[in-house]
C-alpha positions as CSV (number, residue, x, y, z in Angstrom):
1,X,-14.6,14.0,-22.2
2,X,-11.1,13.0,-23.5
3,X,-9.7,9.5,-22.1
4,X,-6.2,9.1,-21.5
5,X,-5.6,5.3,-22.0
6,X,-1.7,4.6,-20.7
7,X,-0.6,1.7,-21.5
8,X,3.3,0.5,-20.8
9,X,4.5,-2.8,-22.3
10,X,7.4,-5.5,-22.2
11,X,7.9,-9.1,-24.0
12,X,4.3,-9.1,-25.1
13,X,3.3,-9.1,-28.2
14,X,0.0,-11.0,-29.9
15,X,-2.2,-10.3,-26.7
16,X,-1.4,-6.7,-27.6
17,X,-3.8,-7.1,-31.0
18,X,-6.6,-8.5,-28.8
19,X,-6.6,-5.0,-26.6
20,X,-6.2,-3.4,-30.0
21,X,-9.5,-4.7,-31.0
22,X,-11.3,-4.4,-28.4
23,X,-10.5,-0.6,-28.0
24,X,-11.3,-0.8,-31.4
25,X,-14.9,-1.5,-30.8
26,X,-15.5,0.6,-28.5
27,X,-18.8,2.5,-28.5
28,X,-17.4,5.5,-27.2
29,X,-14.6,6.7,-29.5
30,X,-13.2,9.8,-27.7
31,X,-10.3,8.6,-26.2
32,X,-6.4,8.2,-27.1
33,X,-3.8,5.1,-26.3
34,X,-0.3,6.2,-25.6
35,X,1.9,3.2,-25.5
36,X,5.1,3.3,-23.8
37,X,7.6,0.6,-25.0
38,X,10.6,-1.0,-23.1
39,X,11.4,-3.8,-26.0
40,X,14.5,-3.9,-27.9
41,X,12.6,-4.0,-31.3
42,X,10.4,-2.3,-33.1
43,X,6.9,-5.4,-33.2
44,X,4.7,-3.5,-31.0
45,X,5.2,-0.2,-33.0
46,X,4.3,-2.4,-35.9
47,X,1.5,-3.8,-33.7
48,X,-0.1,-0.7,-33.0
49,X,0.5,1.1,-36.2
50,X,-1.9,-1.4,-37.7
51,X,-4.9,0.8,-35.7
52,X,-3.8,4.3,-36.5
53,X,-6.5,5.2,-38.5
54,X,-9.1,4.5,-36.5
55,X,-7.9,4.6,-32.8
56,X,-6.0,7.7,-31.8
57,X,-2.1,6.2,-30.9
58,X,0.7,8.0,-29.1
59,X,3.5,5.5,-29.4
60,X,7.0,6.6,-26.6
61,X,10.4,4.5,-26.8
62,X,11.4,3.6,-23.3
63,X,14.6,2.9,-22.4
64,X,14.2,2.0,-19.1
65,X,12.1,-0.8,-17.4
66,X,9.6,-0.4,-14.7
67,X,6.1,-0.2,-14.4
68,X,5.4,2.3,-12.8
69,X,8.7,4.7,-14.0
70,X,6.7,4.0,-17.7
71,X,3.2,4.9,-16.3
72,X,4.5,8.1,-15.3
73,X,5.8,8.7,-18.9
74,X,2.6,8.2,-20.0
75,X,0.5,10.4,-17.5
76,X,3.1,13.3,-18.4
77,X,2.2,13.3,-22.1
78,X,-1.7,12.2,-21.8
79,X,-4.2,14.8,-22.5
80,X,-7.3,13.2,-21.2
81,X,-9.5,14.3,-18.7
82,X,-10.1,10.6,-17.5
83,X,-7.2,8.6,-16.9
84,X,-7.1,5.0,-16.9
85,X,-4.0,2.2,-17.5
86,X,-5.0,-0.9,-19.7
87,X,-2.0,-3.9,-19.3
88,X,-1.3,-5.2,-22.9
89,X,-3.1,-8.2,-22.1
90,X,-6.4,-7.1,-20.9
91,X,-9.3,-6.7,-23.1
92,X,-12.2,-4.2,-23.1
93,X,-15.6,-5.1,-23.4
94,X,-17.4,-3.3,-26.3
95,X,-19.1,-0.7,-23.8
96,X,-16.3,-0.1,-21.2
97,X,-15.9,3.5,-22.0
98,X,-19.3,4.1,-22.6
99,X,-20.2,3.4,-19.3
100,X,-17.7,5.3,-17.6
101,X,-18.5,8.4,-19.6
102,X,-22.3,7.8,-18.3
103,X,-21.2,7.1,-15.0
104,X,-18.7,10.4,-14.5
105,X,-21.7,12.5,-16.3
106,X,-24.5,11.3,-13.8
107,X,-22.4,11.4,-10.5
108,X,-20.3,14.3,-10.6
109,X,-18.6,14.3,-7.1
110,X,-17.6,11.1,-7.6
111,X,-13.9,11.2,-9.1
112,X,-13.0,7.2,-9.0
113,X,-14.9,4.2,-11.2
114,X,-13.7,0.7,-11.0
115,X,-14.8,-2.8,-11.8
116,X,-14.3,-6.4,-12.0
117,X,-11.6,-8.6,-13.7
118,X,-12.2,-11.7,-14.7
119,X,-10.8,-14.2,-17.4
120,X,-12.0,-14.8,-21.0
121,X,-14.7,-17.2,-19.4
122,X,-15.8,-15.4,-16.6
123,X,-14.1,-16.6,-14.1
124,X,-12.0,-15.4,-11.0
125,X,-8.7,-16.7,-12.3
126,X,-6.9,-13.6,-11.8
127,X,-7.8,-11.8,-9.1
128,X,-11.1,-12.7,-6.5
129,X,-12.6,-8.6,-6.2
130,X,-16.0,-7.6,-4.0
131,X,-19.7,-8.3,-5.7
132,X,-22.1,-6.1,-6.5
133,X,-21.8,-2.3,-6.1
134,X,-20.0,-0.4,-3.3
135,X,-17.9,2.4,-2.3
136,X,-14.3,2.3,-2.3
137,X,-12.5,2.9,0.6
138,X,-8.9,2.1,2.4
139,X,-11.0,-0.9,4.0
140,X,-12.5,-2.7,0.6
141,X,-9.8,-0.9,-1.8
142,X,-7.8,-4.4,-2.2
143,X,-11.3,-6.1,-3.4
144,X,-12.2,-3.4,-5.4
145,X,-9.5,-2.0,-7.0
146,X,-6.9,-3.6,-9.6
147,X,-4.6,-1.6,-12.6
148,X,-6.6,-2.2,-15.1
149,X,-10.0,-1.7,-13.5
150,X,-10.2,2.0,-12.3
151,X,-10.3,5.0,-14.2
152,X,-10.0,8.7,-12.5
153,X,-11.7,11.7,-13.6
154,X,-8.9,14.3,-12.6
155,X,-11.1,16.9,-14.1
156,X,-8.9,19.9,-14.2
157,X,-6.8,19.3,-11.4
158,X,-3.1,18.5,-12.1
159,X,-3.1,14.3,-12.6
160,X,-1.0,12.0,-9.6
161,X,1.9,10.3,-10.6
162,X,3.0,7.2,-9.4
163,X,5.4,6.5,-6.5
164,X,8.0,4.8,-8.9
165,X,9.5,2.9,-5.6
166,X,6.6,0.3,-5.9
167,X,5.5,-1.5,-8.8
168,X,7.6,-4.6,-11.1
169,X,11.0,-2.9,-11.6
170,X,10.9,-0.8,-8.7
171,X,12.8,-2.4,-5.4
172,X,8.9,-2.8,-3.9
173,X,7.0,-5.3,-6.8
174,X,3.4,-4.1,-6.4
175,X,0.8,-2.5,-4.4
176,X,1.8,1.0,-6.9
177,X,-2.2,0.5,-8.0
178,X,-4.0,0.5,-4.5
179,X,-0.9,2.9,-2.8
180,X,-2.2,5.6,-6.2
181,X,-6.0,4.7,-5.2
182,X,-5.2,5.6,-1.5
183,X,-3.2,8.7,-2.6
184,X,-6.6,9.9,-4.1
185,X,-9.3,8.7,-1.6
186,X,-7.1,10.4,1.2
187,X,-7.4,13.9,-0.8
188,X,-11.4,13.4,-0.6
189,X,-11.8,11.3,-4.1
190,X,-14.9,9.4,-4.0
191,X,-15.2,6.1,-5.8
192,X,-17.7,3.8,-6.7
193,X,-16.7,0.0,-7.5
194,X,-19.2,-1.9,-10.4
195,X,-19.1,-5.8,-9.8
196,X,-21.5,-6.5,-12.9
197,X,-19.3,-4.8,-15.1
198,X,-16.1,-6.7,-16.2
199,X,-12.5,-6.0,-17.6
200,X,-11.1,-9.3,-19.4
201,X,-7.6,-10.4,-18.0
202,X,-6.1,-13.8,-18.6
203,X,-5.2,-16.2,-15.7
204,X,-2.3,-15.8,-13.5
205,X,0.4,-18.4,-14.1
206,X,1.9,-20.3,-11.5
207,X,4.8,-22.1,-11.3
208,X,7.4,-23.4,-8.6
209,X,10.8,-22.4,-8.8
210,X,13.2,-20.1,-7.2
211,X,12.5,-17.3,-9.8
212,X,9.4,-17.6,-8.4
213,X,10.0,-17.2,-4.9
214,X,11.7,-14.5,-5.4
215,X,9.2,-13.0,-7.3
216,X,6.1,-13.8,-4.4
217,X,9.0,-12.3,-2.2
218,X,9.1,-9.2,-3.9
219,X,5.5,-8.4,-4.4
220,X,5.1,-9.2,-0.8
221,X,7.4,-6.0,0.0
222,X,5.4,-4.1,-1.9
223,X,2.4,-4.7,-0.3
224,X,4.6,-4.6,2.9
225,X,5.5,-0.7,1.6
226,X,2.1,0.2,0.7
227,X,0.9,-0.9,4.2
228,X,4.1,1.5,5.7
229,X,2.6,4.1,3.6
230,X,-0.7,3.9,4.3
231,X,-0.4,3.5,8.2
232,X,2.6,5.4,9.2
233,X,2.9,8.5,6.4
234,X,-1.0,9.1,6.2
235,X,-1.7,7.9,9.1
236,X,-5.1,5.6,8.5
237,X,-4.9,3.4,11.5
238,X,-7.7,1.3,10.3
239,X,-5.7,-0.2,7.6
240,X,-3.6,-1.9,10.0
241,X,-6.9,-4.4,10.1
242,X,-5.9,-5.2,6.1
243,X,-2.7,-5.9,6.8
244,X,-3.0,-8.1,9.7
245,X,-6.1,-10.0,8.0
246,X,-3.3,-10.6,5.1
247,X,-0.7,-11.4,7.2
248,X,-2.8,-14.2,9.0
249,X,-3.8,-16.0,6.0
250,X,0.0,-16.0,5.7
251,X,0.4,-17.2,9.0
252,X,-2.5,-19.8,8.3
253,X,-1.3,-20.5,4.6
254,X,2.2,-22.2,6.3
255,X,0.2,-24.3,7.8
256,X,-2.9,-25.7,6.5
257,X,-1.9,-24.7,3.1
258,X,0.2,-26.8,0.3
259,X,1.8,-23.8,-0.9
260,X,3.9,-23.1,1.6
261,X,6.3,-21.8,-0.2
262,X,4.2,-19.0,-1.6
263,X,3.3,-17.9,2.0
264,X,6.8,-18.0,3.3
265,X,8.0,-15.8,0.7
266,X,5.1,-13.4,1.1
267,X,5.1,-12.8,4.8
268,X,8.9,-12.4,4.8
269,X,8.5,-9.8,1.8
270,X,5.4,-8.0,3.5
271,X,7.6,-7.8,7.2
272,X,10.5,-6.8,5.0
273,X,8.7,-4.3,2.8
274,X,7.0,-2.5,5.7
275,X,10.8,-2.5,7.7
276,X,12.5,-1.2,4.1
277,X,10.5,1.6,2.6
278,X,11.4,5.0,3.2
């Protein structure tokens, strides 16, 4: 089985070589990288032209920014019959393929695998997902799904783009990961979530400022949108538990919490998102 690895990038540069080596090493070696690049210069070409001859390397020139606008670039010229979409700062462990090949061979109705992501030292910097192993579902999805975590097995079926409304550089800054996971579990994909296995992602940096209000604001639209989506268009009532759960830690968060700022931007983006998307 061919994997499709797409991989859009912007301002990055050095963490790109660590993915680089990691794919590098990977146990499994069928598999091709197409890189989609929205820089003004030509260092990531350089970057990745460094691995041609051993790691299979479709390299696109974007000229326009958005994550999930550049995804879709990607998915249209990928080739694979597993899809999966590495950030330029994530790293693979040596095996990562390997065990999705095994798992897709041994489970063949199952059309979704996805693990953990953790930092370089094993921690839950980035993002706190489910232990152990479970199902996915619109309930869990949140804890058990991240970008760089799950991998489809579209078999011969015509892939799922992205809804280019959500996602950093779309007017909705995330939730374009779990609203594509939904997409796929609401047309009878069946996933299984690995907690043991990991997915190296650095730490998320925090910082106060306005910029970053305004980002926290933004991301909270797109959950806001995804919810919209989710509830209203495909009509999964039960999800209206996820997004009340979130929005009370919110609720709680400008309270109890000393980042208040963080919680103020979020629920306002969330209420705003879920008024906004069409």
């Amino acid at each position: 089985m061919l994997v499709s690895l797409v991989m859009p990038t912007l301002n990055r540069y050095d963490d790109i070589d660590l993915l680089m080596q990691s794919l590098q090493r990977q146990t499994y070696k069928n598999f091709e990288l197409i890189v989609i690049d929205q820089n003004d210069n030509n260092k990531v070409e350089e970057i990745v032209g460094k691995y041609k001859d051993e790691i299979v390397v479709k390299y696109v020139k974007s000229d326009k920014i958005g994550l999930s606008y550049n995804r879709n670039i990607g998915i249209k010229i990928a080739k694979g019959q597993i899809i999966a979409f590495p950030d330029d700062d994530c790293v693979y462990e040596y095996d990562t393929l390997e065990k999705v090949i095994k798992f897709f061979e041994e489970n063949a109705d199952y059309r979704i695998y996805s693990c953990k992501t953790m930092d370089a030292n094993k921690v839950d910097a980035f993002k706190k997902m489910h232990d152990g192993i479970c199902e996915i579902n619109s309930i869990n999805v949140l804890d058990t799904i991240t970008s760089i975590t799950f991998f489809i097995n579209f078999k011969k079926e015509e892939y799922t783009l992205f809804d280019e409304k959500l996602g950093v550089g779309g007017p909705f800054g995330s939730g374009e990961e779990i609203d594509y996971i939904l997409d796929l579990l609401s047309k009878g994909y069946k996933g299984r979530y690995f907690g043991d296995d990991i997915i190296y992602h650095p730490a998320k940096k925090h910082s106060k400022s306005k910029e970053k209000y305004q980002r926290d604001f933004n991301y909270g639209r797109g959950f806001g949108a995804l919810c919209k989506k989710q509830i209203v268009y495909r009509k999964d009532y039960k999800f209206l538990k996820v997004m009340t759960s979130k929005l009370i830690r919110n609720v709680g968060g400008l309270v109890l919490s000393s980042s208040k700022d963080y919680h103020s931007a979020t629920i306002k983006g969330r209420i705003n998102g879920f008024r906004e998307y069409k």
